[in-house]
MINUGU-483296 format. One line per 4 residues: their letters; for each residue z, x, y of C-alpha. Coordinates in Angstrom, 1 decimal, m for minus. Each point is the difference from the previous one (the first is absolute). Layout:
# MINUGU-483296
a = Z X Y  ...
***
This chain:
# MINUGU-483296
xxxx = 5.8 m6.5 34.5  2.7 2.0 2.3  2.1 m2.2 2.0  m0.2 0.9 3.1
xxxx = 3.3 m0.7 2.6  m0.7 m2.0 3.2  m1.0 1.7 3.0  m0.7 m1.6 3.3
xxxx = m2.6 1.3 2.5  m0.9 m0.8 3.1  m2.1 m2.5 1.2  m3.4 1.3 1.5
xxxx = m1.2 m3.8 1.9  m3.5 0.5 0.9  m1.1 m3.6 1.7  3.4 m2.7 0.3
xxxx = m2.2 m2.4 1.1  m0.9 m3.1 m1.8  m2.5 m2.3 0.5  0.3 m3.3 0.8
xxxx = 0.5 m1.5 m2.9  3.5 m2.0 m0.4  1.2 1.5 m2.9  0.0 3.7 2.0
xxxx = 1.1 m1.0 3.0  3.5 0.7 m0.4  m0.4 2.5 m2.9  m1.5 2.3 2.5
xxxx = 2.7 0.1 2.2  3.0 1.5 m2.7  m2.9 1.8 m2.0  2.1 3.4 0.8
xxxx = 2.9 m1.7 m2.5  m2.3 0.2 m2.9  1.8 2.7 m2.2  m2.5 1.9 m1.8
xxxx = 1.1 2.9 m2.4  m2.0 2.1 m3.0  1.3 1.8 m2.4  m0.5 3.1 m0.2
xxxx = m0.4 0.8 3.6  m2.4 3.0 m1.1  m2.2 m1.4 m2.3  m0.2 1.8 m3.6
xxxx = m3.0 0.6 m2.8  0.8 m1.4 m3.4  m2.1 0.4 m2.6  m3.3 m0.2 2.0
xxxx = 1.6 m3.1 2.5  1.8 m0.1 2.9  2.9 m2.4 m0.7  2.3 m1.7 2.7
xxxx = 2.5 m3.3 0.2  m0.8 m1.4 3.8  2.6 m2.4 1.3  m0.7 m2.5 2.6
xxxx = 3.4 m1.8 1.5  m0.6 m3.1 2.3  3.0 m1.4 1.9  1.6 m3.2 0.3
xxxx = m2.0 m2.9 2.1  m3.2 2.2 0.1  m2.5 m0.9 m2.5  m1.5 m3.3 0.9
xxxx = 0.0 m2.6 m2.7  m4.1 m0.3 0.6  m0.4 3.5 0.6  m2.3 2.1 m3.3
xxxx = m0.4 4.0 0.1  m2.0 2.2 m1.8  1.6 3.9 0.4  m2.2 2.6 m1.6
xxxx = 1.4 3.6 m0.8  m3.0 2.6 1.4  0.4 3.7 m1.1  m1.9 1.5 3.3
xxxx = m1.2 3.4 m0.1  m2.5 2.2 2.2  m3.6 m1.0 m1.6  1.2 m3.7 m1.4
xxxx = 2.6 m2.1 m1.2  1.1 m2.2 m3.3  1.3 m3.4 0.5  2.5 m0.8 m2.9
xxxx = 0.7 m3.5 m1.6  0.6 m2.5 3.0  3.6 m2.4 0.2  m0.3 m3.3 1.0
xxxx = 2.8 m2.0 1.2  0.4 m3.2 2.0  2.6 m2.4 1.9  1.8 m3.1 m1.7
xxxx = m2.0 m2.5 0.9  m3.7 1.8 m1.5  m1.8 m1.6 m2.9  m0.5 3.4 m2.1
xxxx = 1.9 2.0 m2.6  0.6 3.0 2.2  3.5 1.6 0.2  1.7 m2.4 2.0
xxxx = 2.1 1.1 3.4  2.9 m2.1 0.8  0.2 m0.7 4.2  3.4 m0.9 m0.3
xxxx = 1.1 3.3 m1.9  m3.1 2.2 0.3  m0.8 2.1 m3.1  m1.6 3.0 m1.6
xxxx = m2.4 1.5 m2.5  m0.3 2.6 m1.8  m3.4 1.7 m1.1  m0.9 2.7 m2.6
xxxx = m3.2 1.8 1.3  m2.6 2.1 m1.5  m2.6 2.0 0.9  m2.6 2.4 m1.2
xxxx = 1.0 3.3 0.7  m2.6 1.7 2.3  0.5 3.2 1.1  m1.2 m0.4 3.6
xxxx = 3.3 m2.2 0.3  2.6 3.1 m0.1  0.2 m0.9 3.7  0.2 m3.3 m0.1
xxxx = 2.0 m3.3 1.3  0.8 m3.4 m1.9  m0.9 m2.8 2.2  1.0 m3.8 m0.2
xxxx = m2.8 m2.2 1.9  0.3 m3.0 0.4  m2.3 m3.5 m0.1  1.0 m3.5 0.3
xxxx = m1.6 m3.4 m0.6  1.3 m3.4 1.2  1.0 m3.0 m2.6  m1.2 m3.1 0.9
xxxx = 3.2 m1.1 1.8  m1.6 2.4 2.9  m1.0 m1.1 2.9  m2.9 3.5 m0.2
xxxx = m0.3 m1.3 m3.5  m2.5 3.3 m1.2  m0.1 0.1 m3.3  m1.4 4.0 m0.6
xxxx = 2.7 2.8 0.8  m1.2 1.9 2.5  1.5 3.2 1.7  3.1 m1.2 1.6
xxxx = 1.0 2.2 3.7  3.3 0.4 m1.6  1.2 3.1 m1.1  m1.6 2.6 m2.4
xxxx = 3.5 1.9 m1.5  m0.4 3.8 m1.0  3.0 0.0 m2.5  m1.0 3.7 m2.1
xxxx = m1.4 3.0 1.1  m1.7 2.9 m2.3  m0.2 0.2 m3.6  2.3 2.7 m1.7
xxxx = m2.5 1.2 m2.4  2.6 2.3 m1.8  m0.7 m1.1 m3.1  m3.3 1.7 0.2
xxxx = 1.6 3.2 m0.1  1.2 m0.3 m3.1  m1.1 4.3 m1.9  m1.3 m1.5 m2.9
xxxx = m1.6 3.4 m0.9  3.5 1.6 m0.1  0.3 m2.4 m3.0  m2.9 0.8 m2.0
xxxx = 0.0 2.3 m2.8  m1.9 3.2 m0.9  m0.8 0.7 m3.8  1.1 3.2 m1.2
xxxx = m2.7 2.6 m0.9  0.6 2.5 m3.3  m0.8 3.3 1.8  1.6 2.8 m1.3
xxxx = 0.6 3.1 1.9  m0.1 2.1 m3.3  m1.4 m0.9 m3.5  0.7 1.1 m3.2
xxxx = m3.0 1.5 m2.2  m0.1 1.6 m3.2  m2.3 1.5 m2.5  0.7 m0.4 m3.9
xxxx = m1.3 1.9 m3.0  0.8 m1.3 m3.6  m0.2 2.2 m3.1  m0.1 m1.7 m3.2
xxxx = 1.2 1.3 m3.2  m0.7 m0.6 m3.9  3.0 m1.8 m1.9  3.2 1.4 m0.3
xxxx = m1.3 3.0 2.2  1.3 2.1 2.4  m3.5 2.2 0.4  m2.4 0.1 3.0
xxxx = m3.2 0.0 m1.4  m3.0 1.9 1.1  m1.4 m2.9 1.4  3.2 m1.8 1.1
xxxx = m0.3 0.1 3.3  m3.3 m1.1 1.5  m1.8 2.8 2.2  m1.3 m2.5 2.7
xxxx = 3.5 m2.1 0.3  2.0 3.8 0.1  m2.5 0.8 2.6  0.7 m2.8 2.5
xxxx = 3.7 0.3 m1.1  m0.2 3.7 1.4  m2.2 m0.9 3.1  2.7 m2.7 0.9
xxxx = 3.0 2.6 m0.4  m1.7 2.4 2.4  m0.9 m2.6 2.8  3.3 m0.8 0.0
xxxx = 3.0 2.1 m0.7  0.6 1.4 2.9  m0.2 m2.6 2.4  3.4 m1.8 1.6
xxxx = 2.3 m1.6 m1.9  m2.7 0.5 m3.3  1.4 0.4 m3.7  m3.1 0.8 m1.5
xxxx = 1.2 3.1 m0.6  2.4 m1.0 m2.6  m1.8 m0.9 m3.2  1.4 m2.5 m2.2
xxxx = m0.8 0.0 m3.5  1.3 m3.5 m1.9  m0.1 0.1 m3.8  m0.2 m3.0 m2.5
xxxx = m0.4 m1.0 m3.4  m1.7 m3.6 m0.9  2.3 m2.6 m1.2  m0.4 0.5 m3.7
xxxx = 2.4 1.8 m2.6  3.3 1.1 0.4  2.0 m0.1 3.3  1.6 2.9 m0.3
xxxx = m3.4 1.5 m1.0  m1.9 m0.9 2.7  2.5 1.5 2.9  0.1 3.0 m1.4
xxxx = m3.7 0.2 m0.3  m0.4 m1.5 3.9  1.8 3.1 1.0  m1.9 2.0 m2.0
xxxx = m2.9 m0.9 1.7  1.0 0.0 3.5  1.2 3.5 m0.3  m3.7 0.8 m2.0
xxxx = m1.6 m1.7 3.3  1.3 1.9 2.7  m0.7 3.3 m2.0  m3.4 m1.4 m0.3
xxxx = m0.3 m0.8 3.9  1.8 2.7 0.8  m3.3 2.3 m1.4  m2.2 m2.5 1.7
xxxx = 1.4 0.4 3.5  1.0 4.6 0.0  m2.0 0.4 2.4  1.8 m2.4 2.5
xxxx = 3.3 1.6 1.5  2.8 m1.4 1.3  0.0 m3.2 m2.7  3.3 m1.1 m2.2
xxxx = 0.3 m1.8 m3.1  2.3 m2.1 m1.8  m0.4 m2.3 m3.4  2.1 m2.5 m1.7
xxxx = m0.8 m2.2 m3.0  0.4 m3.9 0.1  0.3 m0.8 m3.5  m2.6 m3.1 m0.7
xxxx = m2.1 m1.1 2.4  0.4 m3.7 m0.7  m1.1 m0.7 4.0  m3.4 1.4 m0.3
xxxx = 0.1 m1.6 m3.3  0.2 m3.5 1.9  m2.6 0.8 2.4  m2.7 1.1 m2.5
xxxx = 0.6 m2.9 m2.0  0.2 m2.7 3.2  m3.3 2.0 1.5  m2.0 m0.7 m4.3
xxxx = m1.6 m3.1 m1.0  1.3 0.4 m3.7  0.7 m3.2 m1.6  4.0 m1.0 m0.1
xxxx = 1.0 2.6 3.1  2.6 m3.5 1.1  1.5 0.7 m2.8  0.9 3.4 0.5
xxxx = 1.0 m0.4 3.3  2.1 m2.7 m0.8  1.5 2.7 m2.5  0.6 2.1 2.9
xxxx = 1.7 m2.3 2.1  1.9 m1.1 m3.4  1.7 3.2 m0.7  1.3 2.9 1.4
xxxx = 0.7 2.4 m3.0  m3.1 2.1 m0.6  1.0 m0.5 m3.7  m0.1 m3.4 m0.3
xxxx = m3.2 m0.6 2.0  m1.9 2.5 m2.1  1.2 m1.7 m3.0  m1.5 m3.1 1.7
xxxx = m3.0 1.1 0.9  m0.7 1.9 m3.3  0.6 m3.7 m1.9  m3.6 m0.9 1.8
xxxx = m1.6 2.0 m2.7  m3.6 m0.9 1.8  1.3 0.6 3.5  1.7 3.0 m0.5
xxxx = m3.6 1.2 m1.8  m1.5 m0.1 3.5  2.4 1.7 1.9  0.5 2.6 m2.0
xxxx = m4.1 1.1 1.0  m0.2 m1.4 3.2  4.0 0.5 1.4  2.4 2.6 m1.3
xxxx = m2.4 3.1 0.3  m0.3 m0.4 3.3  3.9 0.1 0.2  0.0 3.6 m1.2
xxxx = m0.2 1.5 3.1  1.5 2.2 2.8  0.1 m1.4 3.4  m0.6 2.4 2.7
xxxx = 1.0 m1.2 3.5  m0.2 1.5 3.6  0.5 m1.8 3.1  m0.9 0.4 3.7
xxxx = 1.9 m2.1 2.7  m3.0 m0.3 2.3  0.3 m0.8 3.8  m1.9 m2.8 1.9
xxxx = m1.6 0.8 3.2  2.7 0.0 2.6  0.5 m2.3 2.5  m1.9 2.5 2.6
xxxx = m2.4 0.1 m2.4  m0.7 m3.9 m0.2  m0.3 m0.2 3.8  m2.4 2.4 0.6
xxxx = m2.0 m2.3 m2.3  0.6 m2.9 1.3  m1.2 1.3 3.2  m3.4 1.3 m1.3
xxxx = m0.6 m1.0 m3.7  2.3 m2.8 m0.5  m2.3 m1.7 m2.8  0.1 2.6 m2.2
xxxx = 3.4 m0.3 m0.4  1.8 m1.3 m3.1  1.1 m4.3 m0.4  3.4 1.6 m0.2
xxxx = m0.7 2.7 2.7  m0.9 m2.4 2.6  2.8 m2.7 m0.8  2.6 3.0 0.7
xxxx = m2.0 1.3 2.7  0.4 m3.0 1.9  3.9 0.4 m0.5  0.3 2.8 2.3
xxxx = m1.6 m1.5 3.4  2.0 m2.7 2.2  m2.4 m1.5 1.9  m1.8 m2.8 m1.8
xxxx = m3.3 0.3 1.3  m0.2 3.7 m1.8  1.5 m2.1 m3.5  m2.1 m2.4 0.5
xxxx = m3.3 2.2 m0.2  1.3 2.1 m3.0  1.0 m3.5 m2.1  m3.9 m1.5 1.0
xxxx = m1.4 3.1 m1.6  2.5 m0.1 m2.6  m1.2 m3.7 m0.9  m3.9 0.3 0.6
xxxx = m0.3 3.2 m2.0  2.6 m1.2 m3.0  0.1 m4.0 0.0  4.5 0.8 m0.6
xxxx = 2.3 m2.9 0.9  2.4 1.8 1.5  m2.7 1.6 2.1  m0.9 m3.8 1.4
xxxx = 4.0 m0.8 0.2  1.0 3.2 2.3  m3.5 m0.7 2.1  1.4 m3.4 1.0
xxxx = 3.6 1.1 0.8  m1.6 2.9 2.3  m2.6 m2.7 1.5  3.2 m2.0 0.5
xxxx = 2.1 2.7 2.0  m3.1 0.1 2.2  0.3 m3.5 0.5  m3.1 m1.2 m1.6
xxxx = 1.3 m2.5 m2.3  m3.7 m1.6 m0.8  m1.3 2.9 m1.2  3.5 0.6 m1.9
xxxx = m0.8 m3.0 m1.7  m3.0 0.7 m1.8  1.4 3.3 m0.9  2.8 m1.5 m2.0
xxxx = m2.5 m2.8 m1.5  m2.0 2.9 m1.1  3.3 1.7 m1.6  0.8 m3.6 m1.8
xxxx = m3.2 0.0 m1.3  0.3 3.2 m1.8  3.8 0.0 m1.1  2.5 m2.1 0.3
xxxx = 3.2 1.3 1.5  3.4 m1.2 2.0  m1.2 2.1 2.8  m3.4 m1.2 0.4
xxxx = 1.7 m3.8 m0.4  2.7 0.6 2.7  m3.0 1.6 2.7  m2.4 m3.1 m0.4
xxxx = 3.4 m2.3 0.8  0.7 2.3 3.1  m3.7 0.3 0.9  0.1 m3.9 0.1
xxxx = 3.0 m0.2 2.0  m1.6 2.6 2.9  m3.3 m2.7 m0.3  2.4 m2.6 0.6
xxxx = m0.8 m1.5 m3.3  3.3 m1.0 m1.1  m0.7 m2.5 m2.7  m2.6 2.5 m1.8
xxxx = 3.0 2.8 0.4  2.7 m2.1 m1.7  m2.6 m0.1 m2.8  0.7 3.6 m0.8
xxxx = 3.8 m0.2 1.5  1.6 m0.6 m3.2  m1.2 2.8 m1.8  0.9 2.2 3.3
xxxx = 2.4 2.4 1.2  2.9 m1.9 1.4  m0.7 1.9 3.4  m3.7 m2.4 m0.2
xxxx = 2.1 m2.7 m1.6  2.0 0.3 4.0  m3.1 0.2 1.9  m1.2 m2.9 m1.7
xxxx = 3.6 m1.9 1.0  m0.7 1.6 4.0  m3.6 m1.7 0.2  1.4 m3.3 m1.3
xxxx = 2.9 0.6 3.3  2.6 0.6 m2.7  1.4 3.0 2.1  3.5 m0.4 m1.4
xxxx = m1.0 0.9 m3.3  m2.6 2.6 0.6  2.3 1.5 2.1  2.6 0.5 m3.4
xxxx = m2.9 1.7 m1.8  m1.7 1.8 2.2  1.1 3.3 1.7  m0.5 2.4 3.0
xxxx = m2.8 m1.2 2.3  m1.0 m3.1 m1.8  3.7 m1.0 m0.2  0.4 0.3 3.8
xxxx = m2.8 m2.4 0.6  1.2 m2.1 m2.2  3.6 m0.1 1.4  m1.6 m0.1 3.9
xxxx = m1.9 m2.9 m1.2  3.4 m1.7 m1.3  1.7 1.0 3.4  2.2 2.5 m1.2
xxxx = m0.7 2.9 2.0  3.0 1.7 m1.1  m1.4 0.4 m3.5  m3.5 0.9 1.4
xxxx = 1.4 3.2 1.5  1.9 0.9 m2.6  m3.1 m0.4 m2.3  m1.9 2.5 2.1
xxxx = 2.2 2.8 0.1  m1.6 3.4 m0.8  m3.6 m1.5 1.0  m1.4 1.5 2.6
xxxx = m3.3 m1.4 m0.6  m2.3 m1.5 2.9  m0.2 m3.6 m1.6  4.3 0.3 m0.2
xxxx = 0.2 0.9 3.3  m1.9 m2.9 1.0  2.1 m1.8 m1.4  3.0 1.2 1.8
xxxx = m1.6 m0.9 3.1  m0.2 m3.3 m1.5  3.3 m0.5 m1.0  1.5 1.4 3.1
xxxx = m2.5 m2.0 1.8  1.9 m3.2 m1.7  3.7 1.4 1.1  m1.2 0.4 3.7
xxxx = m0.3 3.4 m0.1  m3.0 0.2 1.9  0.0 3.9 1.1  1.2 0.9 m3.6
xxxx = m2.7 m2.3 m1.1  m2.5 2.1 2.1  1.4 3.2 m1.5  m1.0 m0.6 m3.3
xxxx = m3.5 m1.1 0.7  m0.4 2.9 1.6  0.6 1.9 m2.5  m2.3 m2.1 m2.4
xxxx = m2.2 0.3 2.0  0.1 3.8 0.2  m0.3 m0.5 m4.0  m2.9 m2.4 0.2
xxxx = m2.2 m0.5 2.6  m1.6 m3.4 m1.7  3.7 m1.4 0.6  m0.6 m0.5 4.2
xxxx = m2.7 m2.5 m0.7  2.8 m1.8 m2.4  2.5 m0.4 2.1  m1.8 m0.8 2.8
xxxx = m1.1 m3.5 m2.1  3.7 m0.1 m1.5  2.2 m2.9 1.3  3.2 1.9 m1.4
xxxx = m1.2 2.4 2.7  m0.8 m2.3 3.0  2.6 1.5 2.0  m0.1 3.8 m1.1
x = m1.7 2.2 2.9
***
């Protein structure tokens, strides 16, 4: 809990008039001695609580010995009140186990009070009321406190409901979607050759795989930033017989290819062609054997990852007389090949292009289409529709996650809430884990946000520390806006200004009318809510319930 320095207030004396009881007589006369002080003078949330120290100071030769009095601290407020826990103390001479109150010296306690925060108490005052009851060395001698005409102290005014204000939505985190504003496509055709040749066959190259091969070139080689155009022709031999053998004869082939292709595609103009040979194809050798169920294939991996000489792994894998049976029919022939390869770079639609559909056919956009869509508008009500449809239509985490954080910038933290749940459900994340701490904190549910804290962002991990009243170190982690409340909230105004340089936002220029408010700087004060205001209309109806604000016109 903060300690909060002393600060006296004024004494507002409703009745001084006791009754007749002796114990009150005299009481009644000096009752404008009684010091009473609360600290803070403002009163402050915490965490859900408003939290003061009240001091009551009775002078020397005041308190009657038989004298007992019950003070109660009422939070009063337009529509009701709260009365907190009551103090009892009595004189000397009473038979009870009160806090006693020397006559001779006089004396003073000290009270921590709490109440419920309500938020009808913004504008509020802390009263002290005051009952008494005789001991049975009274001459009255009533034994029930009743409603002593003594004094009823206001010693606070207002709540400061800063910590409210906290922009927990500023620390939330958007997942990243995988749009791409171009994508790379290609179309392959494979001709295979017999063993130890370099000869496209007849039927070598398949008429319906040449065919969409063709179509593909055509649809795209002369579009922006396309190399269909250029044909690619990669030759290779299978990993069998002689090194030296085998690169020769993958060149071979790769030239035969693009002669082949070449023929294929005359009546195209405009296309070029290039072919290189890669020696053995010991890659697609590893794929075709990790893709086949044949019995021992661990093995020959393992061979792979074994050895890098072609040589010794062929010796290796020729030793497994029944394994190397089974590739030699179901393996190397189709390693006998020419690759041929042309690629498009194709565009996405364009960010014009996205909007116009969100604006009339926003569901039959792409999971990635809307997620980037949403990217490109700044007001969160607009993000929050494209993420919703995003989420119905594709059930995506990330869909859920960036639905909350938009809820959240509209200030609807409830809803927020069940968007993130939704998003946990589906796929866990550090995102979704650091929104459903922050959606907590805005909820005021600061135990069930330290649950998630841990596993947070250190800018939760400070927003945490602020709720709890720990300002000092939320203040150290946190930065622009949040770090300004955080340093107004520890008093130092200083560091609150400088923390909102280069904000121009309505929320920071309420709080420069707050913080100049504090420094006495009324007109200044009334400056800056202006220009919130001008910003945000919703922020009149704020200050006029603010207490920081009491004196701004």
């Amino acid at each position: 809990m903060k300690n909060f320095a002393k600060v006296a207030l004024t004494l507002a004396v409703v009745a001084f008039a006791f009754t007749s009881c002796d114990c009150y007589k005299k009481m009644g006369k000096k009752i404008d001695q009684v010091e009473y002080s609360c600290t803070p003078e403002i009163l402050s949330l915490n965490n859900g609580e408003v939290v003061a120290n009240v001091t009551v100071k009775f002078p020397p030769k005041y308190f009657n010995e038989s004298a007992v009095l019950k003070i109660t601290p009422v939070l009063v407020f337009e529509g009701g009140e709260i009365a907190g826990t009551p103090k009892y103390v009595q004189g000397e001479k009473v038979n009870d186990n009160y806090t006693v109150i020397s006559w001779k010296n006089g004396g003073q306690y000290t009270q921590t009070v709490t109440f419920p925060y309500d938020e009808r108490a913004k504008i509020s005052t802390l009263e002290l009321r005051t009952e008494s009851k005789c001991s049975s060395k009274c001459s009255e001698n009533y034994s029930e406190f009743v409603p002593a005409e003594m004094a009823t102290a206001v010693v606070a005014k207002g709540i400061n409901t800063l910590q409210k204000d906290f922009d927990y939505a500023d620390a939330m985190q958007y997942m990243a979607d995988n749009f791409k504003k171009s994508e790379t496509v290609d179309s392959k055709l494979y001709i295979l050759y017999n063993i130890n040749q370099a000869k496209v066959g007849k039927k070598a190259l398949n008429d319906e795989q040449t065919q969409l091969f063709k179509e593909f070139v055509l649809a795209n080689k002369d579009k922006e930033n396309s190399q269909a155009g250029n044909i690619f022709v990669e030759g290779y031999a299978s990993p069998d017989g002689p090194e030296k053998l085998n690169n020769d004869l993958s060149v071979k082939r790769g030239k035969a290819g693009r002669e082949a292709v070449e023929k294929k595609l005359a009546d195209i103009e405009g296309l070029t062609y290039n072919d290189e040979g890669f020696g053995e194809d010991w890659e697609g050798f590893q794929e075709l054997v990790e893709a086949s169920d044949m019995e021992d294939k661990d093995l020959i991996l393992q061979v792979l990852k074994l050895y890098d000489s072609p040589v010794t792994r062929e010796a290796e894998i020729k030793n497994m007389s029944e394994v190397y049976s089974a590739l030699k029919d179901d393996v190397l022939p189709a390693l006998r090949r020419a690759k041929v390869v042309s690629t498009a770079e194709l565009a996405s639609k364009t960010d014009d292009e996205l909007k116009a559909a969100v604006a009339s056919n926003l569901k039959d956009l792409e999971c990635e289409e809307m997620l980037y869509a949403a990217t490109l508008y700044n007001d969160a009500e607009t993000k929050a529709k494209i993420y919703e449809a995003c989420a119905k239509k594709y059930n995506d985490a990330r869909a859920y996650n960036n639905l909350g954080v938009a809820l959240s910038e509209m200030g609807e933290y409830k809803k927020a809430a069940d968007a993130f749940k939704k998003a946990a459900k589906l796929a866990a994340s550090s995102e979704v884990n650091n929104n459903i701490a922050l959606a907590n904190l805005a909820e005021g549910n600061v135990k069930e946000a330290k649950k998630y804290a841990t596993a947070a962002s250190k800018e939760a991990q400070a927003l945490v520390a602020a709720a709890e009243g720990n300002y000092t170190d939320a203040a150290n982690k946190l930065e622009g806006y949040n770090a300004a409340l955080a340093e107004v909230q520890n008093g130092n105004l200083a560091a609150a200004k400088k923390a909102l340089q280069g904000d121009n936002s309505a929320n920071a220029e309420y709080l420069r009318a707050v913080i100049a408010a504090k420094e006495g700087k009324t007109s200044e004060a009334a400056a800056y809510l202006k220009s919130a205001v001008a910003k945000d209309k919703t922020l009149a109806e704020k200050a006029k319930n603010d207490v920081n604000l009491a004196n701004v016109k």
